[in-house]
VEXDREN-2710 file (C-alpha; in Angstrom, 1 decimal):
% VEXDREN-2710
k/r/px/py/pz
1/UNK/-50.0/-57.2/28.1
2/UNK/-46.7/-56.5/26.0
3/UNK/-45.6/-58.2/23.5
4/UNK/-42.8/-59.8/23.0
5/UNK/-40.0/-59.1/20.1
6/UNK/-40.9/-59.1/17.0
7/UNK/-44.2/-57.7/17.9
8/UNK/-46.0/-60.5/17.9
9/UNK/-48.9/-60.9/20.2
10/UNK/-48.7/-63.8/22.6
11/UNK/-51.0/-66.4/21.2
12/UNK/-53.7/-67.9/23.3
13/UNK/-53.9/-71.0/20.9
14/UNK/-49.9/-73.0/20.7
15/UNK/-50.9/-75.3/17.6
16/UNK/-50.7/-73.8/14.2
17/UNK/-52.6/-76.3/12.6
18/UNK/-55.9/-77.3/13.5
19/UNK/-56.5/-80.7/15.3
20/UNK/-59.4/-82.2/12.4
21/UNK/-56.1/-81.3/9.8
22/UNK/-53.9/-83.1/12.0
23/UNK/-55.8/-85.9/12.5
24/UNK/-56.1/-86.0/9.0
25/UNK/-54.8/-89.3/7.8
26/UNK/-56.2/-88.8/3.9
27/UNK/-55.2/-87.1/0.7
28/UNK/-58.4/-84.9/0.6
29/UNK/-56.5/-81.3/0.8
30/UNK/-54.7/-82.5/-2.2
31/UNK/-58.2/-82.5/-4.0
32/UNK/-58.9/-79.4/-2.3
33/UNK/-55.4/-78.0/-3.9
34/UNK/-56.3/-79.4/-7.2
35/UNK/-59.5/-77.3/-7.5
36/UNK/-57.9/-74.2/-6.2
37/UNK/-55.4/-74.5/-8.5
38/UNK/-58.1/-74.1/-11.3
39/UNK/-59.4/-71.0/-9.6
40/UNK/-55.8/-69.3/-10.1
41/UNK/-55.4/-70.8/-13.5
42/UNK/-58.6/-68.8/-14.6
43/UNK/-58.1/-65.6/-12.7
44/UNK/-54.5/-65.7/-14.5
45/UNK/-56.1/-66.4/-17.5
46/UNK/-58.0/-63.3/-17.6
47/UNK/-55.3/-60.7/-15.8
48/UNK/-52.9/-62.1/-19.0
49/UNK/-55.1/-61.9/-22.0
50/UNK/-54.7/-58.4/-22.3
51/UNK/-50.4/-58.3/-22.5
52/UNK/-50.0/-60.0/-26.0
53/UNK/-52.7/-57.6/-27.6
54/UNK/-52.2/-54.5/-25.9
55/UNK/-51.0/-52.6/-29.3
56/UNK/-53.9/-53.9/-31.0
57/UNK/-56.0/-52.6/-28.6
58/UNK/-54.0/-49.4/-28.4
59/UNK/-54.5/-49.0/-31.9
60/UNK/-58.5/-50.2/-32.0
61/UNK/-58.8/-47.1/-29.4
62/UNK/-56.4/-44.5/-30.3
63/UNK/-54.9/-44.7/-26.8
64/UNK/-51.6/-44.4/-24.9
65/UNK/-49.2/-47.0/-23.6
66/UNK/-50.3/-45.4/-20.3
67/UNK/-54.2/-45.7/-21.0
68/UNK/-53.4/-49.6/-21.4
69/UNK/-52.0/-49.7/-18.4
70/UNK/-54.2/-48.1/-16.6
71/UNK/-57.2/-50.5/-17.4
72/UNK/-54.9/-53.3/-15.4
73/UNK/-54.5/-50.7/-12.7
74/UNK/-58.7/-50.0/-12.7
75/UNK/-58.7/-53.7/-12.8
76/UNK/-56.2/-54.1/-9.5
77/UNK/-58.1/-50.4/-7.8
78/UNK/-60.6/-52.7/-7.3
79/UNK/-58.9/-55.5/-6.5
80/UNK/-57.1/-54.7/-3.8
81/UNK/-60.3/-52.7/-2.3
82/UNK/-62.2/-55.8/-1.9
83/UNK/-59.2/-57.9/-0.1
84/UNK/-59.6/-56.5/3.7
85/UNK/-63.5/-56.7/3.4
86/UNK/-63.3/-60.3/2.0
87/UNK/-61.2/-62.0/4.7
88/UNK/-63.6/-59.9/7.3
89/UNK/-66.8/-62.0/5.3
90/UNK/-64.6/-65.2/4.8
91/UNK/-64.6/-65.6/8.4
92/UNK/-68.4/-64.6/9.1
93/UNK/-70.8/-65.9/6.3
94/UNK/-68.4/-68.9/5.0
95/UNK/-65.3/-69.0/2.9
96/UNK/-66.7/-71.5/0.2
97/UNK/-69.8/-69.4/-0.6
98/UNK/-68.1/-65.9/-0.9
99/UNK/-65.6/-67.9/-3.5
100/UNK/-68.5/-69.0/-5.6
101/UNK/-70.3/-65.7/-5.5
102/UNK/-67.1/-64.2/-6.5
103/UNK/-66.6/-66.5/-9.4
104/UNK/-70.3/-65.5/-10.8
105/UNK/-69.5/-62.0/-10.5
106/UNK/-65.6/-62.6/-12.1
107/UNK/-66.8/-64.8/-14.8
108/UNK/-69.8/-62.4/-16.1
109/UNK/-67.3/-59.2/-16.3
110/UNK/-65.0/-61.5/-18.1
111/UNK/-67.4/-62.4/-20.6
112/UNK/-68.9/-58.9/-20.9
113/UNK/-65.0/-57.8/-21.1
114/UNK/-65.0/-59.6/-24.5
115/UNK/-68.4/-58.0/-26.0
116/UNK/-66.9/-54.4/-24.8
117/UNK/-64.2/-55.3/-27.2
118/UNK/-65.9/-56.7/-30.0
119/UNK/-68.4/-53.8/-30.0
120/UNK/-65.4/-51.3/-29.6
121/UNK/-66.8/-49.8/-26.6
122/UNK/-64.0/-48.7/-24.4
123/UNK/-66.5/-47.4/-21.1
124/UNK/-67.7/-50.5/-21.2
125/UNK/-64.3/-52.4/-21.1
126/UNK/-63.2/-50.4/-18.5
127/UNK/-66.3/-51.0/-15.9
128/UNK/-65.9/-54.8/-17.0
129/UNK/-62.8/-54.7/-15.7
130/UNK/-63.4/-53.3/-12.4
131/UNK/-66.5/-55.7/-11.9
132/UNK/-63.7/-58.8/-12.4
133/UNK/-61.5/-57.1/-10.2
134/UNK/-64.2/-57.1/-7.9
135/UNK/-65.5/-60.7/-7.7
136/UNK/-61.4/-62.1/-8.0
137/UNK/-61.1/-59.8/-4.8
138/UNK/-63.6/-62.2/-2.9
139/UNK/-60.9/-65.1/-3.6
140/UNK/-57.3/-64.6/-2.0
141/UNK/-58.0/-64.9/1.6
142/UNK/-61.1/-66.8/2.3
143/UNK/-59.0/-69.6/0.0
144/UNK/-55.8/-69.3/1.9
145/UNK/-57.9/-69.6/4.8
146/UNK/-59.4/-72.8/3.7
147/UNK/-56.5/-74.4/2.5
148/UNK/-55.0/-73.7/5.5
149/UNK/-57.1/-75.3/7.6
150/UNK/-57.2/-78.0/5.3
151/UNK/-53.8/-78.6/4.5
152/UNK/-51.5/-80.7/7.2
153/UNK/-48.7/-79.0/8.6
154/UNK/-45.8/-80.6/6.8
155/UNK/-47.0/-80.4/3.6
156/UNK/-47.7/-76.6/4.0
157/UNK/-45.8/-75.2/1.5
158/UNK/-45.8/-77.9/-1.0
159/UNK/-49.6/-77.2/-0.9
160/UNK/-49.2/-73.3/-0.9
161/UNK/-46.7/-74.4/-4.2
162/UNK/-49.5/-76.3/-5.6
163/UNK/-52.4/-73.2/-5.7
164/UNK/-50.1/-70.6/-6.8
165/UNK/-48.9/-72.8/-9.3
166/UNK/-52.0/-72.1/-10.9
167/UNK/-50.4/-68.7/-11.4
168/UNK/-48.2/-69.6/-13.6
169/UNK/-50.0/-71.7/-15.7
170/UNK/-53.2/-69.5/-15.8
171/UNK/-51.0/-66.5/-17.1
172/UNK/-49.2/-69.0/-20.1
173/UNK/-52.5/-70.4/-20.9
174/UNK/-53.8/-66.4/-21.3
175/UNK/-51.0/-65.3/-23.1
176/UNK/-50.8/-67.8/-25.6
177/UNK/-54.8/-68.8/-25.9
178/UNK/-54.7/-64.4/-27.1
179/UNK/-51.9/-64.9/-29.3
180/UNK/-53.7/-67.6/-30.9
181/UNK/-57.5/-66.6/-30.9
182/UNK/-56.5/-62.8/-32.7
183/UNK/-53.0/-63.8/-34.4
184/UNK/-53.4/-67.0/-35.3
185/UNK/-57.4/-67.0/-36.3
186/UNK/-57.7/-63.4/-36.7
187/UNK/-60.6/-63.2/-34.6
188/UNK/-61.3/-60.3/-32.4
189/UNK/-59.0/-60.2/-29.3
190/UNK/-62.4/-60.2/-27.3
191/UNK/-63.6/-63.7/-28.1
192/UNK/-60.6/-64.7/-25.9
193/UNK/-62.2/-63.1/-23.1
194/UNK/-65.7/-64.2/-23.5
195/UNK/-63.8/-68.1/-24.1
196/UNK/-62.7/-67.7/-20.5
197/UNK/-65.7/-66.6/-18.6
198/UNK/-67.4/-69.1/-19.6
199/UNK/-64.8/-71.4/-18.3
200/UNK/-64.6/-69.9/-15.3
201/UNK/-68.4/-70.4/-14.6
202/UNK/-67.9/-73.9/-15.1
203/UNK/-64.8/-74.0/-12.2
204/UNK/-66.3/-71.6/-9.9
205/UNK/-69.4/-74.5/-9.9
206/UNK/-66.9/-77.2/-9.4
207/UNK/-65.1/-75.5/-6.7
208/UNK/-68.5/-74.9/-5.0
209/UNK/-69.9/-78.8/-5.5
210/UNK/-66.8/-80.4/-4.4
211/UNK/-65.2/-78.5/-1.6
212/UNK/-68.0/-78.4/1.4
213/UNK/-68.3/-74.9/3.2
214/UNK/-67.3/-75.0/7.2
215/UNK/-69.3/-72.9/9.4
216/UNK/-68.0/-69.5/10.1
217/UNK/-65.0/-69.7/12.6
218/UNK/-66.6/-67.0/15.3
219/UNK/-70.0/-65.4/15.3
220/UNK/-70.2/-62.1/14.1
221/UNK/-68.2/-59.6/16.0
222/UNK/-68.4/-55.8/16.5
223/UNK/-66.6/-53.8/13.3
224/UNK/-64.0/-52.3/15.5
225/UNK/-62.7/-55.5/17.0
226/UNK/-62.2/-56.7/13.4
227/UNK/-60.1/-54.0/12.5
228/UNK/-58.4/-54.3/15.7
229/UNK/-57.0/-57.3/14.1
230/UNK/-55.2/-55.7/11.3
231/UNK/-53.4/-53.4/14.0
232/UNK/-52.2/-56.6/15.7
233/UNK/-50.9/-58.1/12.6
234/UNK/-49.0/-54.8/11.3
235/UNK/-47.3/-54.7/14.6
236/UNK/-45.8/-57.9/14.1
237/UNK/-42.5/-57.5/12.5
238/UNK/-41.9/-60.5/10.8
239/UNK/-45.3/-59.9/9.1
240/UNK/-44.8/-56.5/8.0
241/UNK/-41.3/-57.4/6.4
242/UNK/-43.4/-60.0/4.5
243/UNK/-45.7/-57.9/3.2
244/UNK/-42.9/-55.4/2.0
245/UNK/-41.2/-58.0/0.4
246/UNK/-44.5/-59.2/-1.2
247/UNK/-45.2/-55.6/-2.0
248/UNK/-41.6/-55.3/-4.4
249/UNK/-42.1/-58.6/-6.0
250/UNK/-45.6/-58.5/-6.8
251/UNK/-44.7/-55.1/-8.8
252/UNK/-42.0/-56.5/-10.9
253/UNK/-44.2/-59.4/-11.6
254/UNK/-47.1/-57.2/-12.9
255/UNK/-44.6/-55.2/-15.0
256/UNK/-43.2/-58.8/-17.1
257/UNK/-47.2/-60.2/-16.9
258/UNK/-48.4/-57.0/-18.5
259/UNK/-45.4/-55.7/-20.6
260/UNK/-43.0/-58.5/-21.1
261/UNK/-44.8/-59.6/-24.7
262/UNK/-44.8/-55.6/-25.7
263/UNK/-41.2/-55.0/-24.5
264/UNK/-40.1/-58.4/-27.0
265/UNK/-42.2/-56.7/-29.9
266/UNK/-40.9/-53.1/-29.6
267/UNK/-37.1/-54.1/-28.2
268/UNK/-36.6/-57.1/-30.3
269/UNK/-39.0/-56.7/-32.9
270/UNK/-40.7/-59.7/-32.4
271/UNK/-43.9/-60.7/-34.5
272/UNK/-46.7/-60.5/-31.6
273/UNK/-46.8/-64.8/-32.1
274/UNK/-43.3/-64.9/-31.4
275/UNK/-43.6/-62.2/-28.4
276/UNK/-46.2/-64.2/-27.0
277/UNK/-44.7/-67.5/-27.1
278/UNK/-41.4/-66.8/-25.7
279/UNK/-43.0/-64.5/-22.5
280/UNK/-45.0/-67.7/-21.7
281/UNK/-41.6/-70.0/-21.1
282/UNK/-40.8/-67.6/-17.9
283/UNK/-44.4/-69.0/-16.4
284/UNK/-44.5/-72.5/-17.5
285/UNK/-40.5/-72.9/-16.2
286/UNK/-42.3/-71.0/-12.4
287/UNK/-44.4/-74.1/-11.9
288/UNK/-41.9/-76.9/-11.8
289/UNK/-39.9/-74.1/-9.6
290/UNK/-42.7/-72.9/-7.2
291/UNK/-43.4/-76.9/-6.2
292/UNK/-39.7/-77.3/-6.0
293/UNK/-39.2/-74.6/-3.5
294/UNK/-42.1/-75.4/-1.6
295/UNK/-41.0/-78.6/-1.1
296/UNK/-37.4/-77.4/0.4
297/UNK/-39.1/-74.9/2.4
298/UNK/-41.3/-77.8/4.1
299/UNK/-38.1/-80.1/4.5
300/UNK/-35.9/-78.0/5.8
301/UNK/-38.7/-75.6/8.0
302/UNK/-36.7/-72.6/7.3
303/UNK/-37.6/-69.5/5.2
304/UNK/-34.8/-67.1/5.3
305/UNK/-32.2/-68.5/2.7
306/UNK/-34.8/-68.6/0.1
307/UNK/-35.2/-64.9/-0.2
308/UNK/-31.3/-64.9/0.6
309/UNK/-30.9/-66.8/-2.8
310/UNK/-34.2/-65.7/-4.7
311/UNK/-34.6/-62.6/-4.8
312/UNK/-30.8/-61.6/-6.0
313/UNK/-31.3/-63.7/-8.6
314/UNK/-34.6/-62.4/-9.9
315/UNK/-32.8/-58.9/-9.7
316/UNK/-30.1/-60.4/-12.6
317/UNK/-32.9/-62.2/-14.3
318/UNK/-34.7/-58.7/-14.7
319/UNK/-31.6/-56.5/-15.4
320/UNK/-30.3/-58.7/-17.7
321/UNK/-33.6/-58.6/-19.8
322/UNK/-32.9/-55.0/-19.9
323/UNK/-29.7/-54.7/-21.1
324/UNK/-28.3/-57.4/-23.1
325/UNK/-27.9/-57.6/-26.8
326/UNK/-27.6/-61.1/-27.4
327/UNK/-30.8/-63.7/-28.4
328/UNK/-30.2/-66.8/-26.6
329/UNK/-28.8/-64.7/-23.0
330/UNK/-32.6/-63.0/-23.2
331/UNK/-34.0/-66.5/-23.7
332/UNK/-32.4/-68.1/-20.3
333/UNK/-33.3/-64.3/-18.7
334/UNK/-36.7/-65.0/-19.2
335/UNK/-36.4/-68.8/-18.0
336/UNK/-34.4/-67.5/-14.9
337/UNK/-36.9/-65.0/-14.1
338/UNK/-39.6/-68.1/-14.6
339/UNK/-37.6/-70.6/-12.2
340/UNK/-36.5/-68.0/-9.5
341/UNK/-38.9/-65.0/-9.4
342/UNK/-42.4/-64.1/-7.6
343/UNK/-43.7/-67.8/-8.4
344/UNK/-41.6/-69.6/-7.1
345/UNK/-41.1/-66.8/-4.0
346/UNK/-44.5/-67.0/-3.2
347/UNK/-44.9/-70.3/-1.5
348/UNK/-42.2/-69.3/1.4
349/UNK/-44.2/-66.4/1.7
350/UNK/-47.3/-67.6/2.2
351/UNK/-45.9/-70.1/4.9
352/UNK/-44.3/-67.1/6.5
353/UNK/-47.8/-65.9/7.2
354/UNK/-49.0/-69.0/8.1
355/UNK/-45.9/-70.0/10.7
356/UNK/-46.6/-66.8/12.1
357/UNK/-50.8/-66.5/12.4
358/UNK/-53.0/-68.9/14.7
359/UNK/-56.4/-70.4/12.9
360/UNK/-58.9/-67.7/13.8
361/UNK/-56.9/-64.8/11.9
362/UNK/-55.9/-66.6/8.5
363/UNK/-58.9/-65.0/6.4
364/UNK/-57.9/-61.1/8.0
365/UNK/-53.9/-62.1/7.9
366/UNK/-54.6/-63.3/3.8
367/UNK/-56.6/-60.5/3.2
368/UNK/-54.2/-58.1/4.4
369/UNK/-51.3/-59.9/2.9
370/UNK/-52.8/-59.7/-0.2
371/UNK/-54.6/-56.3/-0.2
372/UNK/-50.8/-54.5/0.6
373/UNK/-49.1/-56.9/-2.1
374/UNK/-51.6/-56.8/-4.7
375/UNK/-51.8/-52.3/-4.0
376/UNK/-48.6/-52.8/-6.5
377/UNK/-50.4/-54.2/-9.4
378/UNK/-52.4/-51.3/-9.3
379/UNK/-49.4/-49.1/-10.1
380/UNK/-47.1/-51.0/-12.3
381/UNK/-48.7/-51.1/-15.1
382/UNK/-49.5/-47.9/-15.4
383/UNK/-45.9/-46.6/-14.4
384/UNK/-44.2/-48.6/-16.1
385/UNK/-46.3/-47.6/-19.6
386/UNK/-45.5/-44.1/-18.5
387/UNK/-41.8/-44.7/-18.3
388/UNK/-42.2/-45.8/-22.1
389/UNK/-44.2/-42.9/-23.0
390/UNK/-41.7/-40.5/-21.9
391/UNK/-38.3/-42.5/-22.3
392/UNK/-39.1/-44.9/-25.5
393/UNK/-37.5/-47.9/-23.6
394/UNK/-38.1/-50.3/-21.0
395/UNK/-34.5/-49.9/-19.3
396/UNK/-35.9/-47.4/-16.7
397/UNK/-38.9/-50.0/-15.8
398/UNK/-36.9/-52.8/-15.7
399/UNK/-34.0/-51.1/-13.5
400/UNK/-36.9/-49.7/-11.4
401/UNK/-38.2/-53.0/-10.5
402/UNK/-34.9/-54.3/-9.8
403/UNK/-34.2/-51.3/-7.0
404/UNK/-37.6/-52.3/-5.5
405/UNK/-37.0/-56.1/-5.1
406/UNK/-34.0/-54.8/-3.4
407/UNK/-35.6/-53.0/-1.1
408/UNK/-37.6/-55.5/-0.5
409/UNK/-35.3/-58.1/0.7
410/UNK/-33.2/-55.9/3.0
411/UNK/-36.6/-55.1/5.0
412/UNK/-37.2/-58.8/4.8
413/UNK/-33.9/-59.7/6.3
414/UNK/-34.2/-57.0/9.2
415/UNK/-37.0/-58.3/10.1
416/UNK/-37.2/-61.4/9.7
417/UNK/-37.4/-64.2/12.4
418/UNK/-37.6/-68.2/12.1
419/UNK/-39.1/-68.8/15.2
420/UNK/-41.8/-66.2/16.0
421/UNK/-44.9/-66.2/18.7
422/UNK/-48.1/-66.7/16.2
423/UNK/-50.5/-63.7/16.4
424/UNK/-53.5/-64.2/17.6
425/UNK/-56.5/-62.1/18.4
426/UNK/-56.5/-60.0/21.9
427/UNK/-59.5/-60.0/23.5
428/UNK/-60.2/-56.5/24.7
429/UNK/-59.6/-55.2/21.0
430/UNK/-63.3/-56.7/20.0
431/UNK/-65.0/-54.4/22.9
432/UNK/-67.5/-51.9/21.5
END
């Protein structure tokens, strides 16, 4: 059977959204929303709490610029290692119970995170981090995934805008909770840390109570038919472009989430409350943006001129960071960055996925989605601390980041196509 163009694999199911969300006459995915919203805001929370303390911690350890990064790069090794193994589980065991055991798992490292740092262990910080990078990993798909089936078809977006809005606010709420706790207090920057797993024991409990598990779409299936499925969804074209675009904006987010306070305090010799304060106005101006964008991309059903306008914007945002010399023009960089970048990108992306998936692959299409966007988290931070090391300036990180997101939207644009054929499974790819 060929497929038609654009690679996609003729789908054996027409609706995109299932019939119990269609039929769906109440607000209940909005509830659903709500709480996944708080699991972003806490995983957010913790990937941010590091940025505004990173030269105290340098210091406490006696390590490089490079070292730092590298322990949000352990963090993301792991991260990305669990996505295509999570959306595989989401869809067998139940998507509601791997997100609760992830959130034990996430909220113990966090905690433990803390006490490595208050006991100035640095082994012990960086296993912590890879065991939170472990049990976040169990989140991005099997949540998409249930959301999606959740979630009625024209408010798609606007609901995709409402979770990742938790993005934004979970990465503020980290930056400026550290400023405060080791700035402000002058406590140890790892009380933060042990402040937030506990809080995110508490969500992962409420996220398990209130949102009841559905069984697992399909029985168990042989290994090789599962990986089949990623094969189908890489062929797709309008998929693939996604995830490169995902792939270049997901690394210039991780360079302003995990250097953006530091590049204030060395550039612009900022006091670290100052540095901490101002990075968190580019994440609290994304939320307003994200929902706005979301709700566009539902009214108007199309995706392209988003990235059309986005993206090129996001690339001045970031280069004028870089280079200009003048107070306030950095101030409404770091707002535009806020209103126009990954955050508010993210919803069209996510419904570009979902436009273009039927119901039984949105765990594997969200794991893979996420596992190739999140593989550049693992080496921003560390490259762009080694492009500090060696040239004492952020300029070559920043202009780096730009070149990518340009990159990014030119495959987008190739490959891009409103109205594709869904992917769904093919049968003879689950045979033994």
């Amino acid at each position: 059977m060929s497929a038609p163009e654009g690679g996609a694999v003729p789908a054996t199911e027409t609706s995109q959204t299932p019939p119990a969300a269609a039929r769906r006459s109440d607000w209940r995915w909005l509830r659903y929303a709500f709480l996944f919203f708080l699991g972003w805001v806490m995983m957010y929370a913790d990937r941010s709490i590091l940025s505004p303390v990173q030269d105290t911690v340098r210091e406490q350890f006696g390590v490089s610029n490079a070292t730092i990064g590298l322990l949000s790069s352990v963090f993301f090794v792991v991260y990305v290692a669990t996505q295509i193994p999570s959306g595989i589980l989401g869809d067998r065991v139940g998507r509601i119970r791997l997100i609760f055991v992830g959130f034990v798992i996430f909220g113990i490292a966090t905690a433990l995170t803390g006490v490595a740092g208050i006991l100035h262990v640095f082994g012990m910080l960086v296993l912590m981090r890879a065991f939170a990078g472990f049990g976040e990993g169990l989140y991005y798909g099997p949540q998409y995934a249930k959301s999606g089936e959740e979630t009625p078809l024209r408010f798609r977006a606007l609901g995709a805008a409402i979770i990742n809005s938790g993005q934004g606010i979970g990465t503020a709420v980290g930056i400026l909770a550290a400023t405060f706790i080791t700035y402000t207090l002058e406590l140890e920057w790892g009380w933060t840390f042990v402040l937030f797993g506990g809080i995110t024991l508490v969500v992962g409990l409420l996220i398990r109570t209130l949102i009841p598990d559905s069984r697992p779409s399909r029985p168990p299936g042989p290994l090789r038919g599962e990986l089949g499925r990623f094969g189908t969804l890489l062929r797709n074209r309008v998929l693939l472009g996604t995830f490169v675009m995902l792939f270049c904006g997901v690394y210039a987010f991780f360079v302003m989430v995990t250097w953006l306070p530091t590049f204030l305090a060395h550039e612009w010799g900022m006091e670290p409350e100052a540095a901490g304060q101002l990075s968190s106005v580019a994440f609290w101006v994304a939320v307003p943006a994200g929902l706005l964008v979301g709700h566009l991309s539902d009214r108007i059903r199309a995706r392209r001129p988003f990235v059309v306008v986005l993206v090129p914007l996001t690339i001045l945002a970031i280069l004028t960071m870089a280079f200009t010399g003048q107070h306030a023009v950095l101030v409404a960089a770091i707002a535009m960055y806020g209103a126009v970048g990954k955050l508010a990108l993210d919803p069209v992306l996510i419904s570009v996925v979902a436009d273009n998936i039927t119901n039984e692959m949105r765990s594997t299409a969200y794991g893979l989605y996420n596992c190739i966007g999140m593989a550049a988290a693992i080496v921003a931070p560390y490259v762009t601390g080694a492009l500090v090391d060696v040239t004492g300036s952020f300029q070559a990180a920043f202009l780096l980041s730009s070149v990518l997101l340009a990159i990014g939207a030119s495959v987008f644009l190739l490959t891009f196509r409103e109205r594709a054929t869904p992917v769904a499974p093919r049968e003879e790819s689950t045979a033994v």
